[in-house]
C-alpha positions as CSV (number, residue, x, y, z in Angstrom):
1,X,1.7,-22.9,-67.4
2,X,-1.1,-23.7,-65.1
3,X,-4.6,-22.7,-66.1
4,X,-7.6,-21.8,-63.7
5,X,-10.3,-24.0,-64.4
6,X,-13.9,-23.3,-63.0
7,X,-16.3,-25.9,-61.8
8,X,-17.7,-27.6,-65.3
9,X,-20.7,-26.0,-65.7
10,X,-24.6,-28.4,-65.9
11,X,-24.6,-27.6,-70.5
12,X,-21.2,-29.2,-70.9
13,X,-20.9,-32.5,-72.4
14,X,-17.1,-33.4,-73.1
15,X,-14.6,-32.7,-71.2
16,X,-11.0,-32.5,-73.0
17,X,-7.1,-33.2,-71.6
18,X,-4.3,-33.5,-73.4
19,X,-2.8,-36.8,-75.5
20,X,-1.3,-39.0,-73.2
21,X,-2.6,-37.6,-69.6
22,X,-3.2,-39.3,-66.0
23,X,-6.8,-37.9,-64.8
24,X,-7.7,-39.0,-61.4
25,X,-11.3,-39.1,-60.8
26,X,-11.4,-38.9,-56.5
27,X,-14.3,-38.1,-54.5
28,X,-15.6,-39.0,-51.0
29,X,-16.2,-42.9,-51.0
30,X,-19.8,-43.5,-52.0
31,X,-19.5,-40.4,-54.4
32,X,-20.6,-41.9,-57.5
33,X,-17.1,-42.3,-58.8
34,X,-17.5,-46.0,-60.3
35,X,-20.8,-45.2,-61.5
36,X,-19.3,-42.6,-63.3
37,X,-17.2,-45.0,-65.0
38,X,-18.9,-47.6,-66.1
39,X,-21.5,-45.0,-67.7
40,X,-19.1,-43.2,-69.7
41,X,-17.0,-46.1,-70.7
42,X,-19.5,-49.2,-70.7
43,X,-18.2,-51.1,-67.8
44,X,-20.2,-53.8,-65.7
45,X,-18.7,-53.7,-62.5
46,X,-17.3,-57.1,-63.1
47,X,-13.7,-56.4,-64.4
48,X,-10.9,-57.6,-62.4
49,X,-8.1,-55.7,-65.3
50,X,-8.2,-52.1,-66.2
51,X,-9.8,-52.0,-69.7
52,X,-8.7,-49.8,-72.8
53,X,-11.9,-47.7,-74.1
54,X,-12.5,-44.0,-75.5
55,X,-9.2,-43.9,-76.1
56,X,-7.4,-44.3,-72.4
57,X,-6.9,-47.1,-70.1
58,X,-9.7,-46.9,-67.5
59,X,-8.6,-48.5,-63.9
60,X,-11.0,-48.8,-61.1
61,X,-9.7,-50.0,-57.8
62,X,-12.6,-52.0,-57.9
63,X,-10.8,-54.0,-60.6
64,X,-7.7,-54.6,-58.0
65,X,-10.3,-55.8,-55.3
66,X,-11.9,-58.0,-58.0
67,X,-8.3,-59.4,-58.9
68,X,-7.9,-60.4,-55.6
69,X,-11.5,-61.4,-53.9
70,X,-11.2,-64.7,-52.5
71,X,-7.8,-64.6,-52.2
72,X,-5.8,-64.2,-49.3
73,X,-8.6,-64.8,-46.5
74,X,-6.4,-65.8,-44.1
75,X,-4.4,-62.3,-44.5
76,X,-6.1,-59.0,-42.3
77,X,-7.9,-56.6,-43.6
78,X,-5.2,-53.8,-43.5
79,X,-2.9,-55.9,-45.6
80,X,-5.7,-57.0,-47.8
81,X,-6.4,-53.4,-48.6
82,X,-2.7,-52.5,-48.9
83,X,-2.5,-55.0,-51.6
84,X,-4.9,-53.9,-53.5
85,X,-4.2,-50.7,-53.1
86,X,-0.7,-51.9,-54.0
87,X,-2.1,-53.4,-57.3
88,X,-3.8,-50.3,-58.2
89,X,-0.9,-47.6,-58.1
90,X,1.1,-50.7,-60.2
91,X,-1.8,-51.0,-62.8
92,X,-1.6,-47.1,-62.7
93,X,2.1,-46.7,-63.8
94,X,2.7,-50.1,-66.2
95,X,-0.5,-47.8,-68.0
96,X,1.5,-44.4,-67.7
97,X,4.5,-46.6,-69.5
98,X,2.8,-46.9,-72.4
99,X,2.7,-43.5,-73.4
100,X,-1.7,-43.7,-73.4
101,X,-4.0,-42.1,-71.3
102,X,-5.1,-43.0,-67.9
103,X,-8.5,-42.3,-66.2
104,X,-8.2,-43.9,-63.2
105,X,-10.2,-43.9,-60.3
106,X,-9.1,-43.6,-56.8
107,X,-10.8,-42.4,-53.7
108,X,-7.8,-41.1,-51.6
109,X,-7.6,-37.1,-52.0
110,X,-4.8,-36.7,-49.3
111,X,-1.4,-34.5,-50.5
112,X,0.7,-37.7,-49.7
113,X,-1.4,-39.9,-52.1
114,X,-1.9,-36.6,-54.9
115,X,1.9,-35.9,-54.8
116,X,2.5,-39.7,-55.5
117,X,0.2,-39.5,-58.3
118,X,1.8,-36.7,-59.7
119,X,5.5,-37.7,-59.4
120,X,4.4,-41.0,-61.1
121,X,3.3,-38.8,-64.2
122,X,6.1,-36.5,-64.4
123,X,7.8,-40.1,-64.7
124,X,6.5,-40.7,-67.4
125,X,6.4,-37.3,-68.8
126,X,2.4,-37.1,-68.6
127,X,0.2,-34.0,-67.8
128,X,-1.5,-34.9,-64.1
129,X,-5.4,-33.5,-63.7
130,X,-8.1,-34.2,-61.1
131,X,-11.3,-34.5,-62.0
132,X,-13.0,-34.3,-58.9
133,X,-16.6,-35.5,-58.1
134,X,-18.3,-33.4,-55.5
135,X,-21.1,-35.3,-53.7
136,X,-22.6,-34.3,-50.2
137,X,-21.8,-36.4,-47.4
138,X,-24.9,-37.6,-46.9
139,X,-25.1,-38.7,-50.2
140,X,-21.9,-40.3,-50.2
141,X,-23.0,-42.1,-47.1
142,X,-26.2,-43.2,-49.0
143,X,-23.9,-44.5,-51.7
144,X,-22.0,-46.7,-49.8
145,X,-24.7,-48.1,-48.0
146,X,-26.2,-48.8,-51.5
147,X,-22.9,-50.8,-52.3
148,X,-23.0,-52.8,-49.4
149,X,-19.3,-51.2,-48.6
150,X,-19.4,-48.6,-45.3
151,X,-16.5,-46.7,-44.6
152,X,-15.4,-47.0,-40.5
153,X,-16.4,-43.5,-39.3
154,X,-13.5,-42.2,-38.3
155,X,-11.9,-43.5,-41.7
156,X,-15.0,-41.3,-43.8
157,X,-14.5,-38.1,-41.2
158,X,-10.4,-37.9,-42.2
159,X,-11.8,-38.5,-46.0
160,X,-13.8,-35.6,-45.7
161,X,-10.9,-33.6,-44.0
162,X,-9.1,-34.0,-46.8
163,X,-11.9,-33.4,-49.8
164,X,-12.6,-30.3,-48.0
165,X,-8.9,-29.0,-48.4
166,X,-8.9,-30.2,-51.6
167,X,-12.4,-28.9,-53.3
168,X,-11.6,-25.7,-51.8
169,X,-8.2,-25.3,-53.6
170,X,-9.3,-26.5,-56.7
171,X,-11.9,-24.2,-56.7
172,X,-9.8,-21.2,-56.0
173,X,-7.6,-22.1,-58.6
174,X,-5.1,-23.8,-56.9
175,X,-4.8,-27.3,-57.4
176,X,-0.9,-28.3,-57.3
177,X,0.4,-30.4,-57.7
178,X,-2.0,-31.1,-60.6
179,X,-2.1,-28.9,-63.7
180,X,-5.3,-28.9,-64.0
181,X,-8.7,-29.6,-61.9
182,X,-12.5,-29.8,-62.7
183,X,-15.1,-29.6,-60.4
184,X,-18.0,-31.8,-60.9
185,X,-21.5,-31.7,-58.9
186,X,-23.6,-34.5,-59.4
187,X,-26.0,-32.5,-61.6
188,X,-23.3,-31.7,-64.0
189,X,-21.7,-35.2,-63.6
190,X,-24.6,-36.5,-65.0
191,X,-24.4,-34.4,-67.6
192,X,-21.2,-35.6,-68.8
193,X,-21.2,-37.7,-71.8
194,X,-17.5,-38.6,-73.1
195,X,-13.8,-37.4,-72.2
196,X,-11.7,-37.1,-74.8
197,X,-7.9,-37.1,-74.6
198,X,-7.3,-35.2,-78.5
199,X,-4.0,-33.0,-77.2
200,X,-6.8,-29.9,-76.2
201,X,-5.4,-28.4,-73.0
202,X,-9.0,-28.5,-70.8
């Protein structure tokens, strides 16, 4: 059964999925979505291997890029970012395998990429939820020139094609082919303090 889930609202703390579940955190690039990580699960940006904390397996694709900076100079771009995008989905499903929880970043929000997501979970008999991070442009924009990382325009304007589609489903309860979504402002994303995978349906 799929339960409607609001927008979290700014007094909420802990946010609560079932034993064993794939979360994916997306947002626009430059949302906040790494940040968001490291906070809640004491990362320093440096990690080049997903990294077991809180009770899930925590993969950022900025742990695939790390795993491969330096490496491969000779290659294009395209391919560099397939690979890496490559390693991610991998790191995503050996974690699925072992029957633990995944948060797992990733900034694609398209259907192709969620139904991917959620056939790899059904896989391995796991609950899929988005968590989804809902920043304005602008200050996604901001974000990424803060990183040092700006996405080509016309690669941002499909992005936010996309999170549009998506942010509006989710919050008219409609959010296949996850079970579950919550939408987080940056207010409330502040906010949040833990997420706890104890078997309590969210």
């Amino acid at each position: 059964m799929v339960v409607s889930v609001p927008a979290v609202p700014p007094t909420a703390g802990t946010l609560r999925y079932p034993a064993g579940s794939l979360v994916i955190l997306t947002g626009l690039p430059g949302a906040g979505k790494s940040t968001l990580l490291r906070r809640l699960y004491g990362l320093d940006g440096a990690e080049a291997a997903p990294v077991t904390a809180g009770g899930a397996t925590v993969i950022d694709s900025a742990q695939s890029r790390a795993r491969w900076a330096g490496r491969l100079t000779w290659a294009p771009k395209p391919a560099r970012t397939a690979l890496v995008f490559a390693t991610h989905v991998w790191r995503i499903r050996r974690a699925l395998r072992s029957g633990q929880a995944v948060i797992a970043h990733n900034r694609g929000c398209g259907p192709v990429v969620l139904r991917g997501f959620a056939w790899l979970a059904r896989r391995s008999g796991a609950a899929f939820h988005l968590l989804l991070l809902d920043a304005p442009a602008e200050a996604a924009l901001a974000g990424q020139r803060a990183r040092g990382r700006v996405v080509p325009p016309r690669t941002f304007a499909a992005h936010r094609r996309h999170w549009t589609a998506l942010v509006g489903r989710a919050r008219a309860g409609r959010y296949a082919p996850a079970a579950g979504a919550h939408v987080l402002d940056r207010a409330a994303a502040d906010l949040l303090v833990s997420i706890d995978f104890d078997g309590t349906t969210p």
